[in-house]
N, C-alpha and C positions, 0 to 999 in steps of 0.2 A: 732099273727103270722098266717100266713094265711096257708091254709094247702098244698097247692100247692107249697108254698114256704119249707115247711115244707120235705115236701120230693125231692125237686130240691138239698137241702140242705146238705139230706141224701144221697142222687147220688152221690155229689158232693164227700164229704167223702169219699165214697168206690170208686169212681173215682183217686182220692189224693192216697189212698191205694194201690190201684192197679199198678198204676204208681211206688210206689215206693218199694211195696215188696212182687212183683209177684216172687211167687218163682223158675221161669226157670232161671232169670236172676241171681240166687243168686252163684256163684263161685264154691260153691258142684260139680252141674251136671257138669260143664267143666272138677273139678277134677275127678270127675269119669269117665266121658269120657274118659279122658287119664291116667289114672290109668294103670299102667300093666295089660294083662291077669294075670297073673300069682301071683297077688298081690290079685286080684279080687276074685282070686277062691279057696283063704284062706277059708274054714271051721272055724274058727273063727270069722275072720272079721265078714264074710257074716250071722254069727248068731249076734254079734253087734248089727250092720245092721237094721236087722230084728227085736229085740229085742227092740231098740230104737222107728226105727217107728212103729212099730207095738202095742207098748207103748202108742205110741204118738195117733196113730189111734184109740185106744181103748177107748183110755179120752174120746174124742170126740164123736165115737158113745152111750156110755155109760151116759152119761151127754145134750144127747139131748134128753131124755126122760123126761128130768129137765129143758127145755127153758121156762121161762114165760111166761105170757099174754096169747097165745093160749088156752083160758079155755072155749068157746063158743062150742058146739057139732062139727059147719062145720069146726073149727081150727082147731079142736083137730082130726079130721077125714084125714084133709089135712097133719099136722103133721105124723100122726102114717102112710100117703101113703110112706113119705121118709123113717121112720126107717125100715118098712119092706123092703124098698129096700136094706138097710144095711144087716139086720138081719133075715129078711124071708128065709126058705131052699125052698119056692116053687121057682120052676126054675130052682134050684142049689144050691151051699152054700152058707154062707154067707162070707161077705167080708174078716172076718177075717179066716176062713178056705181056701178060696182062696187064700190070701196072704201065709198064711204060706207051702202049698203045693207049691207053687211058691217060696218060699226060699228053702224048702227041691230039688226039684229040682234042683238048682242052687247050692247044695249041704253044705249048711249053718248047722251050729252044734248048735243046740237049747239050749239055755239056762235052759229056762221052759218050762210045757207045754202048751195046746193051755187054757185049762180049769185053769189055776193058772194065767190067765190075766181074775181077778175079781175084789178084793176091791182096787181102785185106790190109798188108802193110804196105803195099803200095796204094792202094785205095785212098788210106789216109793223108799220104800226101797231099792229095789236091781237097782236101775238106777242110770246112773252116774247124777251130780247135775245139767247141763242143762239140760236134757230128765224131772228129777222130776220136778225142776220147771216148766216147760212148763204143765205137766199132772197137779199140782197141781193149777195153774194158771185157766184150764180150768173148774176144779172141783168147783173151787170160783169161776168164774164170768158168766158160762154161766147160772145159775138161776135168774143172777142179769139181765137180758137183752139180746133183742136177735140181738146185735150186734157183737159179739163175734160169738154165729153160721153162721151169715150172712158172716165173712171175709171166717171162714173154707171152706164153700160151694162155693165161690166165688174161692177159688186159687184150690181144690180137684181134677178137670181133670186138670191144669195146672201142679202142679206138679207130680202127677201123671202117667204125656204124658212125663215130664223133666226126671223124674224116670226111667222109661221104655227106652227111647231112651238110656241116659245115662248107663245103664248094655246090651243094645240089642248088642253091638260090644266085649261084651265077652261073653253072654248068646243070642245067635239069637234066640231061642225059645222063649224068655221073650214075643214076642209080640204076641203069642198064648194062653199064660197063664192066664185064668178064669178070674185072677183078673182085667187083665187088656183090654182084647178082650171083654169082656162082657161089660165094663164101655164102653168105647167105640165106640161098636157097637150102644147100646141103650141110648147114650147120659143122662147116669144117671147121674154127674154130674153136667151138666149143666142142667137138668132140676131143680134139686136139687137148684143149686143158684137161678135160678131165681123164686123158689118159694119161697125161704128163703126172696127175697128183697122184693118180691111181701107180704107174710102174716108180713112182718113188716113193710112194709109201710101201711097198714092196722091197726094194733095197733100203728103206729107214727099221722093216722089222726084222729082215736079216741079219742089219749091220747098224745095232742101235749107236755105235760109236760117231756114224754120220749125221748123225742130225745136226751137230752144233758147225760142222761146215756148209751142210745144206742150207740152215737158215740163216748163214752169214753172206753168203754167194744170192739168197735171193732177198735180202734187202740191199746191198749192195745193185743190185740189178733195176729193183724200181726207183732208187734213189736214183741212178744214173739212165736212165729212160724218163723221170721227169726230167732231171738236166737238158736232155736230151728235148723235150717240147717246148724248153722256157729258150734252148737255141732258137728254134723255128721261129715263134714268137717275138724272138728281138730280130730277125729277120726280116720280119711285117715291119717291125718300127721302123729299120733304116729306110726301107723300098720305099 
C-alpha cells in the first residue's frame, strides 16, 4: 500500500466521521437551546452538567499524555506543545479551572471538587453509566493508537462553539467566559486538530501496519462521544 494512499485513506475516515457525528448536529444543543430559562438555572442540573462533561473533559486531557508512537524527541516536543495548552497556568488557567469558574458562574452546585477529578477509575464511580463508560472507553483505547485523540481534537471547537451558543440565550455572559473567549480567540482547537491529523499521518507513513487500528480506535471514539451527548440529553429529559 502506498503511503499516499495510506493517508487519502485516513482522510477519508475522519471525513466519514465527521459527517456523521459532528457533534452541533447532535439533538442535545437544540434541546438546550430551548430549554426554559428557568429550567437551565437549576443549581442542580447545571452541576450535572458540569460534572458529566467536565468528566468527560478530564479523560481526555489526562490520557493524552498516554498517546502512542510519539516516542522520537521532535513528537514528543510537538505533543507536550498541545498538553500545555490544556494544562499550562502560563497565560491563565487551565481549561479545567476555567470550565469550572464558568459553571460556578452560571451558578451550578458542585458535586466535587476541582482537585477529586484524579484517578479516572475512581472517577467513574460516582458517574452515571454513559459518562463512565465513555471515561473508561478513553482510558483503554487512547494508548492503543492515536485515532481516538485525532476524532477528540477534530469535533473539540465544534462542540464547544454548540456548547456555548446553546446556554448563551440564558447565560449571555457565557461568551466572555475564559473557557471559551480564550479557545476562540487563539484558535487552540483547531490548531490542536490539525496537528493531531498531521503527527499521525506521520506515524501512518512510517508504520503503514497502523492504520487499520488507527481507524478502528477513531470510530470507536466518535461512536462513543455521540453516546456520550444522547447521555446529557436524557438528562434534560428527566430534570
Amino acid at each position: 500500500m502506498q503511503t499516499q494512499n495510506i493517508e487519502q485513506i485516513f482522510q477519508e475516515v475522519l471525513d466519514d466521521i465527521y459527517d456523521k457525528y459532528l457533534p452541533s448536529k447532535h439533538s442535545l444543543f437544540s434541546r438546550l437551546t430551548l430549554s426554559p430559562p428557568e429550567k437551565l438555572r437549576s443549581p442542580d442540573l447545571l452541576g450535572q452538567i458540569y460534572l458529566r462533561y467536565q468528566a468527560a473533559c478530564h479523560a481526555t486531557r489526562v490520557m493524552v499524555y498516554f498517546v502512542p508512537h510519539l516516542d522520537s524527541p521532535a513528537l514528543r516536543v510537538r505533543k507536550l506543545r498541545i498538553i500545555s495548552d490544556d494544562d499550562s497556568l502560563q497565560g491563565g488557567d487551565t481549561h479545567h479551572y476555567q470550565l469550572s469558574r464558568a459553571f460556578a458562574n452560571m451558578g451550578a452546585k458542585f458535586i466535587i471538587k476541582d482537585e477529586e477529578f484524579g484517578s479516572l477509575d475512581e472517577l467513574q464511580k460516582i458517574l452515571d453509566p454513559t459518562t463512565a463508560n465513555f471515561v473508561s472507553l478513553v482510558e483503554k483505547i487512547y494508548p492503543q493508537s492515536l485515532g481516538p485523540w485525532c476524532v477528540i481534537e477534530m469535533f473539540a471547537h465544534d462542540w464547544m462553539q454548540a456548547l456555548m451558543n446553546s446556554l448563551a440565550h440564558c447565560f449571555p455572559f457565557i461568551e466572555q467566559e475564559q473557557y471559551f473567549a480564550e479557545c476562540f480567540d487563539r484558535g487552540v482547537e483547531e490548531r490542536h486538530a490539525e496537528e493531531a491529523k498531521e503527527l499521525t499521518n506521520i506515524i501512518l507513513h512510517n508504520s503503514p501496519r497502523l492504520l487499520e487500528p488507527t481507524i478502528a480506535g477513531a470510530k470507536m471514539m466518535a461512536i462513543e462521544l455521540d453516546r456520550f451527548w444522547t447521555g446529557l440529553e436524557e438528562l434534560l429529559q428527566e430534570k
